[in-house]
Structures are given as C-alpha cells and as structure tokens.
mmCIF file as gemmi writes it, N, C-alpha and C atoms, coordinates in Angstrom:
data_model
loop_
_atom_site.group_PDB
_atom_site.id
_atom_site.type_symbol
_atom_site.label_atom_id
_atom_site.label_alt_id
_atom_site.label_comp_id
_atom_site.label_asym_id
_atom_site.label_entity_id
_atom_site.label_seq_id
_atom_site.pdbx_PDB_ins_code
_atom_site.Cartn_x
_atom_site.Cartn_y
_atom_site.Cartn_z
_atom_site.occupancy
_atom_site.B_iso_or_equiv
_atom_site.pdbx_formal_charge
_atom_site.auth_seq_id
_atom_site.auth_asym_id
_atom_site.pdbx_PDB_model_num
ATOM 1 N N . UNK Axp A 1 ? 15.642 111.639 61.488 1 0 ? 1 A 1
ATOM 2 C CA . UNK Axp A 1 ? 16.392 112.517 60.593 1 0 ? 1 A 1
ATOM 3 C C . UNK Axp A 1 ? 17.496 111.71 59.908 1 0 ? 1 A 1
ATOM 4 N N . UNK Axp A 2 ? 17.596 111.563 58.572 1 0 ? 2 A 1
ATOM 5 C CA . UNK Axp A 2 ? 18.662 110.907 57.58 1 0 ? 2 A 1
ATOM 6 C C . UNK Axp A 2 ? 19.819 112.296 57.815 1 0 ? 2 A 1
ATOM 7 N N . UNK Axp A 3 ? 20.862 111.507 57.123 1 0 ? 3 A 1
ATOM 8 C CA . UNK Axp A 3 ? 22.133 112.72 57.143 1 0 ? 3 A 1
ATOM 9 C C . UNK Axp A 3 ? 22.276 112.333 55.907 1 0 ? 3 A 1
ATOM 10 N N . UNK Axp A 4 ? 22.927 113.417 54.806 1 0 ? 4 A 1
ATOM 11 C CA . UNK Axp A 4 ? 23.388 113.587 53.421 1 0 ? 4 A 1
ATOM 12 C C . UNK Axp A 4 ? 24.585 114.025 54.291 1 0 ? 4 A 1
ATOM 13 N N . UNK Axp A 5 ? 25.346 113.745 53.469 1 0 ? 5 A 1
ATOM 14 C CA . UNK Axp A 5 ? 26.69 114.21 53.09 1 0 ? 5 A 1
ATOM 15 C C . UNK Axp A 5 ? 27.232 115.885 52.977 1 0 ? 5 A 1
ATOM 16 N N . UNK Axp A 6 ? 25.733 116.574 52.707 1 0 ? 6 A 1
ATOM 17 C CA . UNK Axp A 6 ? 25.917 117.976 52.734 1 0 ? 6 A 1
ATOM 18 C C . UNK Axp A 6 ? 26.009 118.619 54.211 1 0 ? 6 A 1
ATOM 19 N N . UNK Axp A 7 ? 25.475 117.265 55.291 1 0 ? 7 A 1
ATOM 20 C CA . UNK Axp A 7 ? 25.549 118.011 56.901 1 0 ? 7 A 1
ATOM 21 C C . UNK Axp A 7 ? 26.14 117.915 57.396 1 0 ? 7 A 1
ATOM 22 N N . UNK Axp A 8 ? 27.257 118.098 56.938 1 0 ? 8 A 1
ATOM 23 C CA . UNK Axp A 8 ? 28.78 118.527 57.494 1 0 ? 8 A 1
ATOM 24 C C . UNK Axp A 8 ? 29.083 118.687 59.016 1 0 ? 8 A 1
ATOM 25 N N . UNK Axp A 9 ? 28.375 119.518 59.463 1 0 ? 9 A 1
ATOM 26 C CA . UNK Axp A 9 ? 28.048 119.751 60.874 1 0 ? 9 A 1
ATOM 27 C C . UNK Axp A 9 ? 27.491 118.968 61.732 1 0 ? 9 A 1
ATOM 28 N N . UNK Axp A 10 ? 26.558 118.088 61.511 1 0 ? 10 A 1
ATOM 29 C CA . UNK Axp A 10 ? 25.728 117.482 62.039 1 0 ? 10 A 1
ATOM 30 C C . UNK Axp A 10 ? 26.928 116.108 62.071 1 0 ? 10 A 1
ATOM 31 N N . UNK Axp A 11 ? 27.414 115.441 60.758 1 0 ? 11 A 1
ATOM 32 C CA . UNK Axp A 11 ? 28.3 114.314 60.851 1 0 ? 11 A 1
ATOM 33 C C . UNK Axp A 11 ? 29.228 114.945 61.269 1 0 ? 11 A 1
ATOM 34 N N . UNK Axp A 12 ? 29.905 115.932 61.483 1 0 ? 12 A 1
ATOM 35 C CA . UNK Axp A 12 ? 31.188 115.712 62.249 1 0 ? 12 A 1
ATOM 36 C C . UNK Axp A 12 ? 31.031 116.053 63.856 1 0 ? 12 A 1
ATOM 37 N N . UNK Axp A 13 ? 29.307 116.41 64.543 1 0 ? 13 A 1
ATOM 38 C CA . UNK Axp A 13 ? 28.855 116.474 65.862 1 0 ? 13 A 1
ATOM 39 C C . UNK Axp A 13 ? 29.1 114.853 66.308 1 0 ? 13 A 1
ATOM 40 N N . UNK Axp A 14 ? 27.91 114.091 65.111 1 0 ? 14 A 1
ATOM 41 C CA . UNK Axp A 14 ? 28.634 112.521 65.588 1 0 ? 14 A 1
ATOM 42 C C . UNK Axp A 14 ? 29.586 111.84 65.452 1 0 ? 14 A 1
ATOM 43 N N . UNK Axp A 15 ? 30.403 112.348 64.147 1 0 ? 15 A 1
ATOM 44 C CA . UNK Axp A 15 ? 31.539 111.636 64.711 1 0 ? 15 A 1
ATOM 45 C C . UNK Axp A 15 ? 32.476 111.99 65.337 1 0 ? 15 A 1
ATOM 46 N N . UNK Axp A 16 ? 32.504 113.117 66.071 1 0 ? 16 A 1
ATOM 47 C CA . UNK Axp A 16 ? 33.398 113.489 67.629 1 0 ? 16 A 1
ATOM 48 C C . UNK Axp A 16 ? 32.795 112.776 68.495 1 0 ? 16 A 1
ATOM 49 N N . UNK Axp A 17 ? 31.618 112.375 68.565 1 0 ? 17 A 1
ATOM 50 C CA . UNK Axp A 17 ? 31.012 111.305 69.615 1 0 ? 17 A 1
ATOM 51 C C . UNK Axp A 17 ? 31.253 110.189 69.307 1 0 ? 17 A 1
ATOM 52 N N . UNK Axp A 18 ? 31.575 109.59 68.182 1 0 ? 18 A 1
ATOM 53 C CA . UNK Axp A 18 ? 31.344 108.128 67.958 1 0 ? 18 A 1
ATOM 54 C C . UNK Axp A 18 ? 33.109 107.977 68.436 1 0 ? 18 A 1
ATOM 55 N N . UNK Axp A 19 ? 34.041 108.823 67.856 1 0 ? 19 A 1
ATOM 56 C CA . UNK Axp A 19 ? 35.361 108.754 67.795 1 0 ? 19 A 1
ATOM 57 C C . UNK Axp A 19 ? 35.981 109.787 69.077 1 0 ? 19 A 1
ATOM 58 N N . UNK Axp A 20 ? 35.743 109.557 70.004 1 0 ? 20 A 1
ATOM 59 C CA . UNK Axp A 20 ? 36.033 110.928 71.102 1 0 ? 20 A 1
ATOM 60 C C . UNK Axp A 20 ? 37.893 110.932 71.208 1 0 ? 20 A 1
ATOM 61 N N . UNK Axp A 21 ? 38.538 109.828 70.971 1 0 ? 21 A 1
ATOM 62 C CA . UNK Axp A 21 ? 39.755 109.119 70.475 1 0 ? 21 A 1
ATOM 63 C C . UNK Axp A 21 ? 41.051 110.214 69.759 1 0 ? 21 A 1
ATOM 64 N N . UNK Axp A 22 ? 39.971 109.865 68.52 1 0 ? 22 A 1
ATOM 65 C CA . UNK Axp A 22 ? 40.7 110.467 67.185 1 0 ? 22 A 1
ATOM 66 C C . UNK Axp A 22 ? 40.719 112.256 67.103 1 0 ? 22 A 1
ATOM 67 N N . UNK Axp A 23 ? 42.023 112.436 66.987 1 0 ? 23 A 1
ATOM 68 C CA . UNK Axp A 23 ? 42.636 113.817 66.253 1 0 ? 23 A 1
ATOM 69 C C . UNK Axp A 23 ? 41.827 114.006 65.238 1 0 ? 23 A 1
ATOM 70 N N . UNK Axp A 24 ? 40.597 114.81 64.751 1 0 ? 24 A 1
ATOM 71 C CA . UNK Axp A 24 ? 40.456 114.984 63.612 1 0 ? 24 A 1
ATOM 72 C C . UNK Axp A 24 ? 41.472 115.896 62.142 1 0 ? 24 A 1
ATOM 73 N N . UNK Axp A 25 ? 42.57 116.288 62.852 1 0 ? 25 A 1
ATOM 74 C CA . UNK Axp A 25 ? 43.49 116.764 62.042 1 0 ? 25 A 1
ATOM 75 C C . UNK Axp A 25 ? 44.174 115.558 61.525 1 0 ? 25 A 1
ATOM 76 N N . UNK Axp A 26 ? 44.266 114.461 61.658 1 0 ? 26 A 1
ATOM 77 C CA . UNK Axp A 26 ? 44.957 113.447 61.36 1 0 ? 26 A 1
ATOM 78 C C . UNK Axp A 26 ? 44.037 112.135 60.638 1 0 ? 26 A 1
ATOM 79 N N . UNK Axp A 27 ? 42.837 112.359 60.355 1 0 ? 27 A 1
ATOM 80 C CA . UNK Axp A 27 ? 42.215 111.622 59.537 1 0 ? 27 A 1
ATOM 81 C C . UNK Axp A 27 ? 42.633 111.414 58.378 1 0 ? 27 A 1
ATOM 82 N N . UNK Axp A 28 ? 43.263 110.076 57.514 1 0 ? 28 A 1
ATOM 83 C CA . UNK Axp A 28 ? 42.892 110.08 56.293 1 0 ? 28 A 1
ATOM 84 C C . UNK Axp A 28 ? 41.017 110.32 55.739 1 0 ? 28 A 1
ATOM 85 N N . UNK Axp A 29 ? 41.039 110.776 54.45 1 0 ? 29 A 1
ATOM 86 C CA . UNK Axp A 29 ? 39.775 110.686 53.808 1 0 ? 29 A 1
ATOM 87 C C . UNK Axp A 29 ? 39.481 109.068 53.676 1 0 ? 29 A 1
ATOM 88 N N . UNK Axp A 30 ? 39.798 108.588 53.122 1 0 ? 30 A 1
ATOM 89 C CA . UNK Axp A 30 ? 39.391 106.684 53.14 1 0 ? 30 A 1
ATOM 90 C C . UNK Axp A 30 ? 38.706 106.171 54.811 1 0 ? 30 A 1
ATOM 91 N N . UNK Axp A 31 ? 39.355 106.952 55.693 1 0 ? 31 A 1
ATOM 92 C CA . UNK Axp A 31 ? 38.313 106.492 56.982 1 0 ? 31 A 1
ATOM 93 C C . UNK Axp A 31 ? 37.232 107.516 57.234 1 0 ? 31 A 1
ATOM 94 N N . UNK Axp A 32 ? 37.634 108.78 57.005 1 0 ? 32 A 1
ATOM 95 C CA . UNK Axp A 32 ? 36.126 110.019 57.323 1 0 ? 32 A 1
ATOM 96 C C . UNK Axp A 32 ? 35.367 108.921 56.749 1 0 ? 32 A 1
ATOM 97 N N . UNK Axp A 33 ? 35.478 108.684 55.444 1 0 ? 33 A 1
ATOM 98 C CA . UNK Axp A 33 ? 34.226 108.192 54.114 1 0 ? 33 A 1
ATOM 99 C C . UNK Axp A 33 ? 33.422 107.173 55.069 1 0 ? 33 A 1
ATOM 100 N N . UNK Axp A 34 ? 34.837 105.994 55.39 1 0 ? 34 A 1
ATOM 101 C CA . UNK Axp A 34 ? 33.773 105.08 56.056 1 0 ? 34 A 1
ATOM 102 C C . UNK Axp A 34 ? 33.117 105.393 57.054 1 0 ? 34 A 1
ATOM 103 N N . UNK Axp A 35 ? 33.904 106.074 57.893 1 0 ? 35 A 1
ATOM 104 C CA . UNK Axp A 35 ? 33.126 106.178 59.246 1 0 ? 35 A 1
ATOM 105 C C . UNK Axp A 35 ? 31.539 107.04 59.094 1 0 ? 35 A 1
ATOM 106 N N . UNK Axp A 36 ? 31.801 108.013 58.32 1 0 ? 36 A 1
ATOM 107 C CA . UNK Axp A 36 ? 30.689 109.012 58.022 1 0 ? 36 A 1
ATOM 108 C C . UNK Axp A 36 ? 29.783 107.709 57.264 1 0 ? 36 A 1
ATOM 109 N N . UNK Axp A 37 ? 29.492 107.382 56.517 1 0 ? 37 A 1
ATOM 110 C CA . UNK Axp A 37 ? 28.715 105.875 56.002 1 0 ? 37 A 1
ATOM 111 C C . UNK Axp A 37 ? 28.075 105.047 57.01 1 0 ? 37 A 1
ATOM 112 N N . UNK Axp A 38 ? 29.308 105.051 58.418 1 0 ? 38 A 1
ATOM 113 C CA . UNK Axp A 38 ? 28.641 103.871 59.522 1 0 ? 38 A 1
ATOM 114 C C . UNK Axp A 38 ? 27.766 104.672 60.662 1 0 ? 38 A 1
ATOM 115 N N . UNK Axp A 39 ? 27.484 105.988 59.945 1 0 ? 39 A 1
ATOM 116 C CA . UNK Axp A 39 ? 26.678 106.757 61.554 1 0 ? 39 A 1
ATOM 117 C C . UNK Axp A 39 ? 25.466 106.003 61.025 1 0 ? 39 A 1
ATOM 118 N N . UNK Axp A 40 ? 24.895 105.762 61.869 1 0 ? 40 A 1
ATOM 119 C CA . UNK Axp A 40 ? 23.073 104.93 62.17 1 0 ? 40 A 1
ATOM 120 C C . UNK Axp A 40 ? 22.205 105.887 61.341 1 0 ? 40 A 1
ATOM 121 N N . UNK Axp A 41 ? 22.445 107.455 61.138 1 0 ? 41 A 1
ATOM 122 C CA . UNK Axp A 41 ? 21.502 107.908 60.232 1 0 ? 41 A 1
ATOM 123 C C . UNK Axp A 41 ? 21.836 108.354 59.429 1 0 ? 41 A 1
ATOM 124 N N . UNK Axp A 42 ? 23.571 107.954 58.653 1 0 ? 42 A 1
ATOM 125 C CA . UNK Axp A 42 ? 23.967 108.552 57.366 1 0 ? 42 A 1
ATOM 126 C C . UNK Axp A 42 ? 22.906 107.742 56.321 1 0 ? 42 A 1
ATOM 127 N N . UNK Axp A 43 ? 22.611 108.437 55.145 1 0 ? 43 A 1
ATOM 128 C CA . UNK Axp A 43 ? 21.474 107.313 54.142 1 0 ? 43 A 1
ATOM 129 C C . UNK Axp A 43 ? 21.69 108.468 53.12 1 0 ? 43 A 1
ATOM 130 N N . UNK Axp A 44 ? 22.766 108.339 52.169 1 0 ? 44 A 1
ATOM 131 C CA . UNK Axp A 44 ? 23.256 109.09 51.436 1 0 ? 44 A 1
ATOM 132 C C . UNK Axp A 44 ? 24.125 107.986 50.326 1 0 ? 44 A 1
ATOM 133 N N . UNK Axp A 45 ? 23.994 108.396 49.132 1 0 ? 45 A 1
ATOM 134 C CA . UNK Axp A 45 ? 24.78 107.458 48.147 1 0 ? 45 A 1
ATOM 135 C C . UNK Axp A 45 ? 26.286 107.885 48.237 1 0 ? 45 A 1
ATOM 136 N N . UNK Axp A 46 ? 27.398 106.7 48.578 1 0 ? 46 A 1
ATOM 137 C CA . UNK Axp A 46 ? 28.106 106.777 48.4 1 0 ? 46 A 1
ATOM 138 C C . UNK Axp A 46 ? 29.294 107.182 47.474 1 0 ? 46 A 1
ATOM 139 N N . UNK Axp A 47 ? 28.622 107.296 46.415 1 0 ? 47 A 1
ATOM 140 C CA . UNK Axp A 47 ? 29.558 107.611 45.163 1 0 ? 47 A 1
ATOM 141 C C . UNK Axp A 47 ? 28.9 109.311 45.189 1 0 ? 47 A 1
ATOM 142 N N . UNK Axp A 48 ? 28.217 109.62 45.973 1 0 ? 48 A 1
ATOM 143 C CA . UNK Axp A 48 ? 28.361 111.37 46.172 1 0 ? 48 A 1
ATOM 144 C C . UNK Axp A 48 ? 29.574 112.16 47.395 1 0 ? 48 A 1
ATOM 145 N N . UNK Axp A 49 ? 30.161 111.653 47.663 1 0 ? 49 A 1
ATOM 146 C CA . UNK Axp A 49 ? 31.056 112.496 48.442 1 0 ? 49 A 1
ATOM 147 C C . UNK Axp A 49 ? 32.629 111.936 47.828 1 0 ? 49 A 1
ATOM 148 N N . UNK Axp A 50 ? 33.033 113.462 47.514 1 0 ? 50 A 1
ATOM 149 C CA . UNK Axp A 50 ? 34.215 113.927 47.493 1 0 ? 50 A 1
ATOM 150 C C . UNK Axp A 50 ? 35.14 114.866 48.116 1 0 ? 50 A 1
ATOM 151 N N . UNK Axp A 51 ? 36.494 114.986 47.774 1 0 ? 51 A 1
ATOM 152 C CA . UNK Axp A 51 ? 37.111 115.203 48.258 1 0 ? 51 A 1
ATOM 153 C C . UNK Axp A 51 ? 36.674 116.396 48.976 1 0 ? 51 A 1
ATOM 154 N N . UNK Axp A 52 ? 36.308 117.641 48.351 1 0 ? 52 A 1
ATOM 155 C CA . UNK Axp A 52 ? 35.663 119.32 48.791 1 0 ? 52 A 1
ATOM 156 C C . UNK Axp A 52 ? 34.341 118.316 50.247 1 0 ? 52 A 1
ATOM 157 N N . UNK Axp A 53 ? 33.568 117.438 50.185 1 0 ? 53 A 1
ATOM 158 C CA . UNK Axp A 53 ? 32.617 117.417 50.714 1 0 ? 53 A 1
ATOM 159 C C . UNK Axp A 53 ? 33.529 117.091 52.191 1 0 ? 53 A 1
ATOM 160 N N . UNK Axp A 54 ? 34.399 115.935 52.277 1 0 ? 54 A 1
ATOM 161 C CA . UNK Axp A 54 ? 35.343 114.998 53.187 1 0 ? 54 A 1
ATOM 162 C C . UNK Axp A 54 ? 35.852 116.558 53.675 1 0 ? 54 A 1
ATOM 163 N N . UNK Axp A 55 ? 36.332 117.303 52.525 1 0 ? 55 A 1
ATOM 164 C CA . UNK Axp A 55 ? 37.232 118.327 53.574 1 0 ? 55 A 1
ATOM 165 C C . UNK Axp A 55 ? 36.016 119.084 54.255 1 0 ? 55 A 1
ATOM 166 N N . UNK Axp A 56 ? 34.977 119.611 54.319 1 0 ? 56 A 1
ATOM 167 C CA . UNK Axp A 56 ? 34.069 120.213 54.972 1 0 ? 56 A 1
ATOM 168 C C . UNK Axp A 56 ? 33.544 119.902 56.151 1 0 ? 56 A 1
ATOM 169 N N . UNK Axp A 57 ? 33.545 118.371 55.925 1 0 ? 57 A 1
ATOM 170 C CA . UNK Axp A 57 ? 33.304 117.339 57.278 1 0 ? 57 A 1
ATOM 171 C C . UNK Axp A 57 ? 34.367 117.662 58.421 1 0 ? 57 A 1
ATOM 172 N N . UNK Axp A 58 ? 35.765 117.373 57.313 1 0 ? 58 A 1
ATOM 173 C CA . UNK Axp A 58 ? 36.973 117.405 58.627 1 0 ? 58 A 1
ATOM 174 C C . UNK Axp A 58 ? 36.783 118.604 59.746 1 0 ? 58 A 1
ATOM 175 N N . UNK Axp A 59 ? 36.301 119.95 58.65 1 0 ? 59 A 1
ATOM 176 C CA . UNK Axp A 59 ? 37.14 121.017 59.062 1 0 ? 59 A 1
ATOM 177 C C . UNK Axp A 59 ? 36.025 121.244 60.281 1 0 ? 59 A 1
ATOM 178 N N . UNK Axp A 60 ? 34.411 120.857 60.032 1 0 ? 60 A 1
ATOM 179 C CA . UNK Axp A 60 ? 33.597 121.3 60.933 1 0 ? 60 A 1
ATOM 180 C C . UNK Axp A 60 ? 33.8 120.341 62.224 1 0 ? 60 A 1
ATOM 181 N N . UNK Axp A 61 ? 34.438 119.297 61.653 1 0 ? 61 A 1
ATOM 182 C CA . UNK Axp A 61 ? 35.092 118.163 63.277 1 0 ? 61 A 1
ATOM 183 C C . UNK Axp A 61 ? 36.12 119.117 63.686 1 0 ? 61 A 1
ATOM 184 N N . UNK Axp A 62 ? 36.82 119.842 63.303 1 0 ? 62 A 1
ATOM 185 C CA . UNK Axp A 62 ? 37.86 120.212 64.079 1 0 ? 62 A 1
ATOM 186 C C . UNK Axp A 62 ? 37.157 121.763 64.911 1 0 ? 62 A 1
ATOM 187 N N . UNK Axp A 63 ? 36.528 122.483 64.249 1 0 ? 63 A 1
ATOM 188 C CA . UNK Axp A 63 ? 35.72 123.456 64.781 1 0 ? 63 A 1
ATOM 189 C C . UNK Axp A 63 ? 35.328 122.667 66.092 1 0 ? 63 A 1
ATOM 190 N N . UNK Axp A 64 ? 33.794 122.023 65.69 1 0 ? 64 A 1
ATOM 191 C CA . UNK Axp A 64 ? 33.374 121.325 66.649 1 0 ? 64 A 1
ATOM 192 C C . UNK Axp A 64 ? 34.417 120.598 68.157 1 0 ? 64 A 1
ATOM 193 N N . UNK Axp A 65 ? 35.554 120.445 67.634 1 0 ? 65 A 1
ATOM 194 C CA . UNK Axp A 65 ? 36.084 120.299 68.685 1 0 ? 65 A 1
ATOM 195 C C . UNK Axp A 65 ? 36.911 121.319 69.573 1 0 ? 65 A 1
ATOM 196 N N . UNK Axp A 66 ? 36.99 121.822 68.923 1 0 ? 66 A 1
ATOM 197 C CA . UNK Axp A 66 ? 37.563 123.313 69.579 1 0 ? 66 A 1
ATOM 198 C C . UNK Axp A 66 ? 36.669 124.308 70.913 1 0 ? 66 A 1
C-alpha cells in the first residue's frame, strides 16, 4: 500500500510510531513535510501538500494520540 498525502490517518498512525517522542501539538510544518516524505510507503509528489493537507495530518496525529 503507497500513502498520498490525502491519508491523513494512516500517516499520522505512522508517524506516532516512527516519532513515539514528539508532541504532535508542537510540530513545525517544515518537519511533518519531511517526516511524512520519509515513511517507507509515502510515494506522493511533493509539491502536492499544503498547508490545509499538513494541518489534517497534525490534527489526526493528535486524535490518534489521544
């Protein structure tokens, strides 16, 4: 399974696993971007995620961690 940028849910399941560490309330966007880029099955063009997409990611990491 590839990840787009639209699976919000799915990248912010792995990156609470990859990052078990990090506050997701305290992410800049410049690291979501990268980190979401370095999961093993992100395969999504980079110049498609913006700001609305980054905030969707955050917010389902912070769900997800809750």
């Amino acid at each position: 399974m590839s990840l787009k940028w639209t699976d919000s849910l799915e990248i912010a399941i792995q990156l609470d696993e990859a990052h078990p560490d990090v506050d997701p309330r305290y992410v800049n966007f410049v690291d979501l971007r990268k980190w979401t880029m370095a999961l093993d099955e992100f395969e999504d063009d980079p110049e498609h995620s913006g700001e609305r997409i980054l905030e969707a990611i955050q917010m389902a990491w912070l769900e997800e961690r809750e």
